[in-house]
N, C-alpha and C positions, 0 to 999 in steps of 0.2 A: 813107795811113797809117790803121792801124785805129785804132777805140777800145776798153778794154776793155766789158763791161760792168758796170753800177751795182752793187752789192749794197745792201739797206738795210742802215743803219748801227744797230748794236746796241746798246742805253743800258748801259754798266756801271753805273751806279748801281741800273737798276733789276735788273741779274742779284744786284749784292753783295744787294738787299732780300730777293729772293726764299730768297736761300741760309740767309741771318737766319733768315725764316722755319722753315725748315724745321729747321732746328739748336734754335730753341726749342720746337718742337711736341715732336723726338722728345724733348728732355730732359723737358718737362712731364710726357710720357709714361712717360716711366725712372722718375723721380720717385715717381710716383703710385705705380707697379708696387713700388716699392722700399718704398713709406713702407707701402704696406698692401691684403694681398691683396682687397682687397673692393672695388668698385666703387659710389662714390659718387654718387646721381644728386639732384641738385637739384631739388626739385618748386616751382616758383613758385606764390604761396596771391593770392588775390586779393583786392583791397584791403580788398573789404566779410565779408572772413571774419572769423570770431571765432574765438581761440585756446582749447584746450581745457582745461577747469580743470584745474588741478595734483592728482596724487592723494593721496589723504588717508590720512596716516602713520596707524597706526592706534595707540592708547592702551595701551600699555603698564603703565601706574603703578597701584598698587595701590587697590583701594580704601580697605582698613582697613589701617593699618599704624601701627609705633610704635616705643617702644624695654620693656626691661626695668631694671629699675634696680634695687638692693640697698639698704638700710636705709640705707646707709653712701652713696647716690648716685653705686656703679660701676657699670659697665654687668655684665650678667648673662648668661654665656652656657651655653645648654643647658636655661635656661627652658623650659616646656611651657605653651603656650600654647590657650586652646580659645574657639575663636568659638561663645557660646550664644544661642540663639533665647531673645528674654524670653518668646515666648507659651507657655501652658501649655498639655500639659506641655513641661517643657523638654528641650532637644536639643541635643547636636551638630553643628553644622555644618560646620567643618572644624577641623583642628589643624594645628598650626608649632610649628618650634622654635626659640629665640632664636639669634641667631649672637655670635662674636666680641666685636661694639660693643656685644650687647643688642638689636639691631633683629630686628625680625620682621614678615611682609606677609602678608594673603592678598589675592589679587592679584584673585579674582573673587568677587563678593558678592552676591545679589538684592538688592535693596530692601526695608527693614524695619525694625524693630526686634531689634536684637544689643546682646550687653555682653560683655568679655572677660572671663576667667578664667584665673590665671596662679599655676602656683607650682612653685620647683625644690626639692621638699625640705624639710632642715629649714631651707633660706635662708627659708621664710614661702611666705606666699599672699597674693593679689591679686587682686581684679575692680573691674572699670568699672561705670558708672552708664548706663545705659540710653545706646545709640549709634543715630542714624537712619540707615541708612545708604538713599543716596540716588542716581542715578546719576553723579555727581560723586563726585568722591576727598574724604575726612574728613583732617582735618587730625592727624597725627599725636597718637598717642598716648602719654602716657608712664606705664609701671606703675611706682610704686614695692611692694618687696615687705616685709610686717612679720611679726614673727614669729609663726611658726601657734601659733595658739590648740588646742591638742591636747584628747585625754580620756583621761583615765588611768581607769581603775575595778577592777572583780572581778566573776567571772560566779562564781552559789551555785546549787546544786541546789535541791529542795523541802525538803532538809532542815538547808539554809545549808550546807553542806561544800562547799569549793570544786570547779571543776569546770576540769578541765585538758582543753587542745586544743579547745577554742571558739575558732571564726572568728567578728568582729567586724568588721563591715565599716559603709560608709557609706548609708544610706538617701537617698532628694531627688538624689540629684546624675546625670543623663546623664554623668560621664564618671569615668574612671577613678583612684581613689584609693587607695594601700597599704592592704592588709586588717593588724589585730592578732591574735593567736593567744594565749589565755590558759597561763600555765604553772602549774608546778605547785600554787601558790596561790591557783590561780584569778585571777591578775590581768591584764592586757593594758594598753597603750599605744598610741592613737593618735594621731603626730603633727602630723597637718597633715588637720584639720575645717573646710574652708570656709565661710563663714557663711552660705549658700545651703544646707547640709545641714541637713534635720526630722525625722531619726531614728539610730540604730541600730540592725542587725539581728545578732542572736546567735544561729546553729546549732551544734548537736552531733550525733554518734550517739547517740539515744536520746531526744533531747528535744526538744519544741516548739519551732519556731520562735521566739525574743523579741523584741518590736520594743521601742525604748526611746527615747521623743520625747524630740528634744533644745528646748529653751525658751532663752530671752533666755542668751544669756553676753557678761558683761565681756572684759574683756584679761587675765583668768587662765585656767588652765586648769581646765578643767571634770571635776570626780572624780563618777561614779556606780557605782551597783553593778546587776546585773542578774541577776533572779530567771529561770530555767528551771524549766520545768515537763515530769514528765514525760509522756512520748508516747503512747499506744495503739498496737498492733499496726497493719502495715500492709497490707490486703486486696489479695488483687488476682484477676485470671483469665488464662489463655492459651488463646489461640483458633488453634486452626491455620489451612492454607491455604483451607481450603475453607469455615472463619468458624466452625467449632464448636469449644465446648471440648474441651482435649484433655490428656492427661496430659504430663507435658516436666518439666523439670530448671529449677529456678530459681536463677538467680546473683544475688548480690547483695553491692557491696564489692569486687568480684573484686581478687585480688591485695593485698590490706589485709589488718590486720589483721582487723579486722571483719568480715572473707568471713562468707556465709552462703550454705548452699546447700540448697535444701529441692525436694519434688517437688510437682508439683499433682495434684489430682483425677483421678478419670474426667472431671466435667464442666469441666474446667483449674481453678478455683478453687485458690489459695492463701495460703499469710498468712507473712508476714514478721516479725520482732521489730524494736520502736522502734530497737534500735543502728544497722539499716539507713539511717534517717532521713539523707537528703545523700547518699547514696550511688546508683549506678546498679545498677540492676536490666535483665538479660534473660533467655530462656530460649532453649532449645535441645529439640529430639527430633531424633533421628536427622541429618537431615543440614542439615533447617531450624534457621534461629535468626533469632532478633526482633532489634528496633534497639533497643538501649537507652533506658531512660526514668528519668528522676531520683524518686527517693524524695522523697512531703514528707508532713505524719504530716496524718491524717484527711481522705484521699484515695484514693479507689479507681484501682489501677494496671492497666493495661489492656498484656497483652503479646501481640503479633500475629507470628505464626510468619511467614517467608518463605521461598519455595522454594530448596530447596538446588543446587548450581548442579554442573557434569559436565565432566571431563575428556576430550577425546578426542585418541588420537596411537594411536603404530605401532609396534610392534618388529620391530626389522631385526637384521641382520649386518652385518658390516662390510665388505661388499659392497654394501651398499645395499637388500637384498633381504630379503621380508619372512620373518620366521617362521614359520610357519604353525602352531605348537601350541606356548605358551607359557603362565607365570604372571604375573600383575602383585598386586601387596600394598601397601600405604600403611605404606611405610616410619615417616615422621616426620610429625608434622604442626602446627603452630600459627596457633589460631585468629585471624580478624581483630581480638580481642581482647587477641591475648599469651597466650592460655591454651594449654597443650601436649596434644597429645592423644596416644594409646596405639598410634597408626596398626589396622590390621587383618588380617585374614591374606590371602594370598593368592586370586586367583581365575582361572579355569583359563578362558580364551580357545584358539579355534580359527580362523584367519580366512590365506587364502591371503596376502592382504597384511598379514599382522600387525596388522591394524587391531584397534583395545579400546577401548569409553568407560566408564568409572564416572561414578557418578548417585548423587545425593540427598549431596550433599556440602556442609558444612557452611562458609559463607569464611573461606579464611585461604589459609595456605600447607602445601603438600603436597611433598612427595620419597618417589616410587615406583622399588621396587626389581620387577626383572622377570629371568626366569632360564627359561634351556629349556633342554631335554635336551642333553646335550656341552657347555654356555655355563655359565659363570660369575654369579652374579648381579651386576646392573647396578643403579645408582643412575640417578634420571634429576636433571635441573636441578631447583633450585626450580621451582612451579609455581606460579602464584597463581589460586586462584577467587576466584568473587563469588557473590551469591544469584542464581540465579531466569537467569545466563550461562554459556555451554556455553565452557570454554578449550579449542581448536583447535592443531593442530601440534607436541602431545608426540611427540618423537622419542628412545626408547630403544637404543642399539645394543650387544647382545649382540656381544665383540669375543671373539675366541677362549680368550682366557684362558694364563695359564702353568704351566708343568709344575717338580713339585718329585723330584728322585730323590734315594735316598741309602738307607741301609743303618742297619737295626736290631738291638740286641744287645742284650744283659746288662751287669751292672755288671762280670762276668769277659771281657769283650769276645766271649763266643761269636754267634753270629748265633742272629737268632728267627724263627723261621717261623710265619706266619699270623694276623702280628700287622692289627690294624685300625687304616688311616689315612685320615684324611681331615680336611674343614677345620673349624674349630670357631667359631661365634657369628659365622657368617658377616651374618648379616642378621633380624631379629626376627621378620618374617614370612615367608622362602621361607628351604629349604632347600638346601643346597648336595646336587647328585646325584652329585659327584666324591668319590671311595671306593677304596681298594684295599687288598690286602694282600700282606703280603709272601711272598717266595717260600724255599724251602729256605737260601738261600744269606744271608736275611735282609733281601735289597732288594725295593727300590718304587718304582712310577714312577706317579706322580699328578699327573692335569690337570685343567684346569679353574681352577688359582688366579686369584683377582678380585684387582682393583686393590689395592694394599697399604694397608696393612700387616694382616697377616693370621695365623692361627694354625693352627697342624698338631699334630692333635690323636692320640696313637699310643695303643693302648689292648691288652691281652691280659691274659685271664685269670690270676691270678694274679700279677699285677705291678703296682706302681703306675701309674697313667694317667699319660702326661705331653701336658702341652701346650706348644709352643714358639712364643715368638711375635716379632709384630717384623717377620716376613719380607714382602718386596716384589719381585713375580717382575713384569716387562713382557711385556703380550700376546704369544705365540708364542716366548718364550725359554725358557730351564730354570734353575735353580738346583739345589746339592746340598746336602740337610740331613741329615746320622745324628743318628740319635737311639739314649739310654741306656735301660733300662728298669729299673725296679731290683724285686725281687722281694720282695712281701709278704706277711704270714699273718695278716691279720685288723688290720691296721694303717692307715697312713695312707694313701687312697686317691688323693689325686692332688696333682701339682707342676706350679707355673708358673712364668712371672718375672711381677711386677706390684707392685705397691700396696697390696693386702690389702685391699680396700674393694669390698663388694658394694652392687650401683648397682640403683634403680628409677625408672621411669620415671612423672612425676606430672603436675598438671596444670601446674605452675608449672614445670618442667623435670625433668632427670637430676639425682637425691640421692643422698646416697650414705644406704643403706639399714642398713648395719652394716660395722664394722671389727673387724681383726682386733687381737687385744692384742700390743702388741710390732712388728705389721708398719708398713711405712714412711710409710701415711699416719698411722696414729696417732701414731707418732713425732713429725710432723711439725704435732701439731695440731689437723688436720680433725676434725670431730665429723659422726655422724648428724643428717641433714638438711640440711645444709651443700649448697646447689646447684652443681654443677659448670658454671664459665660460660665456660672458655677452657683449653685444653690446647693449650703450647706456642705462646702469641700465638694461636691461633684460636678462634672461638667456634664453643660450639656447640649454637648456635641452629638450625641444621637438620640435627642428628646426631642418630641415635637412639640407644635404651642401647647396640647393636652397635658401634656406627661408637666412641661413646666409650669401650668396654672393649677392642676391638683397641687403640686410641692410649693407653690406659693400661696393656698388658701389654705387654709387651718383655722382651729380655736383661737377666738379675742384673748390677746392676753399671753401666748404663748409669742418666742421669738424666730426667726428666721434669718438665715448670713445669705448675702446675696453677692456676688463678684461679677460686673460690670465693667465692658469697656466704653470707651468713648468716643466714639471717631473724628468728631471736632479736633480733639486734643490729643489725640493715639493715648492717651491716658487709662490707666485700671484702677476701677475703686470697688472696694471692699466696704461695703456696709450691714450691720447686723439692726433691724425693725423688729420691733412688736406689731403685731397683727393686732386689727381692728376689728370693729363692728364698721361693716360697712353698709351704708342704705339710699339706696338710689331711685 
């Protein structure tokens, strides 16, 4: 009989152990994976390591800081607050404004001696007494504010009559305080005089400078009077670019009343009147003009020309392609001053790529109008120059322009033959070259019309001229216009639709130069010199007289909003007119 053989005998205790294991590794593992994608690795430090100091939050808190308080010990908010330097002279060093509760910080300070200054108004004024501040934070401060100590007075000429529109301001003080302005009585009121302030200073047109020390004051307010004297004449010279005197155009006032405008020398020398006094003075030649320099009386004023600065661009098609024999003209222009200029005429370029620069241009802002044979004339974008810089990438594009047909007669409907049409006040400086006339049967077929709104202008001997306006034809399309002619013997020469107001062109803007009696702007108002500042919600700040008298002539009957100021009265009016038949 066999035996089998032995097997070793297997511990179930020790397989249940092993399966344990393995059941809690992979969950450790799940776990880990689950709680967070990142792999955490324990680095063991060894016993003699030192840990490394903690980092150092860094200081936030202000140095100087406090609250504002009112008479009454509310909190104050919207206080004006000013950290000043005690050393002399005194300064600025930074400003805040109170919040909410009255509190106010500056958060970063050097090391020094400071004292606040604080006032909202006519809530009063406040300052502190000399602050060290230190690289440690100052313990809160608290302003209370009492009411400002003012200076009420009256400014008198040299021969005591009061003297109206004197600025009154504060002397001593770095930082900013309400000026007074004398009225007609010559008197002013300053509310709120710090007691850190050592003078007043009183300017006019035409009179010296007044300083007027302010001395000890109580808790009243302080009443003085202040004498003016008057001023001498105010010298000066202009020197152009090249550092010699030169002849030029002196401004002085510009846009005030007080304008003054005078010429200088051969060797630049000029001289101004005392009224100038506070006011800015520059000059101008050709296309250089000077930086402005403040007038102060018994002072010689020194005005230095700067190079005038150049446009360069291209007239194209609207194909993209260049011109090659075109005009370019300075439509509109307004200086970097706000002063308007007369633009210029035309000038006749030849250049296969339409390329053109103008030169010796004075800064501001320019709008050039450019027109070539069979093209309509073109406005281009605002352009802006500067002195002594060349502006790059004017692109004008002559686009073909619209055609107007239609049929001319008599007041008995007959047709007229070889009447003249063409466009009228197209543009100040180029001329529109679109022209025709009619033929036996009484019609016309005229192109070239520019962007609207425009005027067609029909004229034959013995007949009234008429003008029609109003009309807006789009590049490459046609419109049809008959026109009436009415026949006259020594009578009234010509009819439009419009306004009745003839416009010139100045330095201050488009005025209206004269009205007719009875037509609809007088009706409505308007007076000679009256500036024209907006026609129908637009301004027209880069419009010339052209662009303004097509938008002011239209169909009888239709209306037009016009916005006008006034310089007599610094006043604006707004008035809306029906357009007329007008016959002159």
């Amino acid at each position: 009989m066999s035996v089998p053989p032995v097997r070793p005998r297997v511990s179930i205790l020790r397989i249940a152990l092993v399966l344990v294991a393995i059941v809690v590794g992979v969950s450790a593992v799940c776990f880990g994976l689950l709680r967070s994608p990142t792999h955490e690795v324990d680095v063991a430090v060894p016993a003699d390591a030192t840990s490394p100091p903690a980092p150092e939050i860094p200081r936030d808190e202000p140095l100087v800081r406090g609250r504002i308080l009112s008479a009454e010990g509310e909190p104050v908010n919207g206080a004006t607050v000013h950290l000043v330097s005690t050393a002399a002279p005194l300064a600025v060093l930074a400003e805040a404004t109170s919040a909410a509760d009255g509190s106010f910080s500056f958060p970063r300070v050097a090391p020094g001696s400071v004292h606040l200054a604080a006032d909202h108004g006519a809530d009063g004024f406040v300052s502190s007494a000399a602050l060290a501040v230190a690289d440690a934070a100052l313990p809160a401060v608290t302003l209370v504010l009492s009411p400002s100590r003012g200076v009420r007075g009256t400014v008198e000429g040299p021969d005591h009559h009061p003297v109206v529109g004197v600025i009154v301001s504060i002397d001593g003080l770095p930082w900013t305080v309400p000026t007074a302005t004398s009225d007609d009585a010559g008197a002013f009121h300053l509310t709120v005089v710090p007691d850190e302030a050592t003078a007043l200073v009183a300017t006019a047109h035409g009179y010296a400078p007044a300083r007027l020390a302010l001395g000890h004051r109580d808790n009243t307010e302080l009443l003085v009077r202040i004498e003016l004297s008057t001023a001498p004449p105010i010298s000066g010279v202009v020197y152009g670019v090249d550092g010699e005197g030169v002849r030029a155009q002196v401004f002085a006032c510009a846009g005030q009343r007080a304008e003054v405008h005078v010429s200088s020398g051969d060797d630049g020398t000029f001289q101004l009147p005392a009224s100038a006094i506070g006011c800015d003075a520059f000059a101008e030649q050709g296309g250089a003009s000077s930086q402005a320099v403040a007038l102060a009386d018994a002072r010689q004023v020194t005005l230095r020309l700067l190079p005038g600065g150049s446009i360069e661009g291209a007239v194209v098609d609207d194909r993209g392609a260049g011109v090659p024999a075109f005009t370019v003209g300075i439509e509109s222009f307004t200086s970097s001053r706000g002063r308007r200029g007369t633009g210029s005429g035309g000038r006749r370029f030849e250049d296969i790529a339409g390329a053109f620069r103008l030169d010796q241009l004075a800064p501001g802002t320019y709008v050039l109008t450019a027109s070539a044979a069979g093209k309509p004339p073109t406005r281009s974008d605002p352009v802006e120059v500067t002195a002594g810089a060349v502006t790059r990438g004017v692109r004008i594009t002559l686009a073909q322009g619209g055609a107007i047909v239609g049929r001319v007669v008599d007041e008995h409907l007959r047709p007229l033959a070889d009447v003249d049409v063409r466009f009228d006040t197209v543009s100040r400086v180029v001329d529109s070259n679109s022209s025709t006339r009619t033929d036996d049967t009484g019609r016309f077929h005229l192109d070239g019309a520019p962007a609207g709104p425009v005027t067609l202008r029909a004229s034959k001997t013995g007949f009234r001229m008429q003008l029609v306006s109003g009309l807006s034809v789009a590049s490459g399309r046609s419109i049809t216009q008959d026109i009436t002619l009415v026949a006259t013997e020594g009578g009234a020469g010509l009819e439009l639709g419009g306004i009745g107001a003839s416009l010139l062109q100045s330095d201050k803007g488009i005025e209206i130069a004269a009205l007719g009696s009875g037509d609809p702007a007088d009706r409505a108002g308007l007076k000679k010199g009256d500036r024209i500042v907006r026609i129908d919600g637009e301004s027209t700040d880069a419009m010339s007289v052209a662009d303004v008298v097509q938008r002011l002539r239209g169909t009888a009957g239709t209306t037009v909003g016009v916005s006008v100021d006034r310089p007599a009265t610094g006043e604006r009016i707004d008035v809306v007119m029906v357009r007329a038949t007008i016959v002159r």
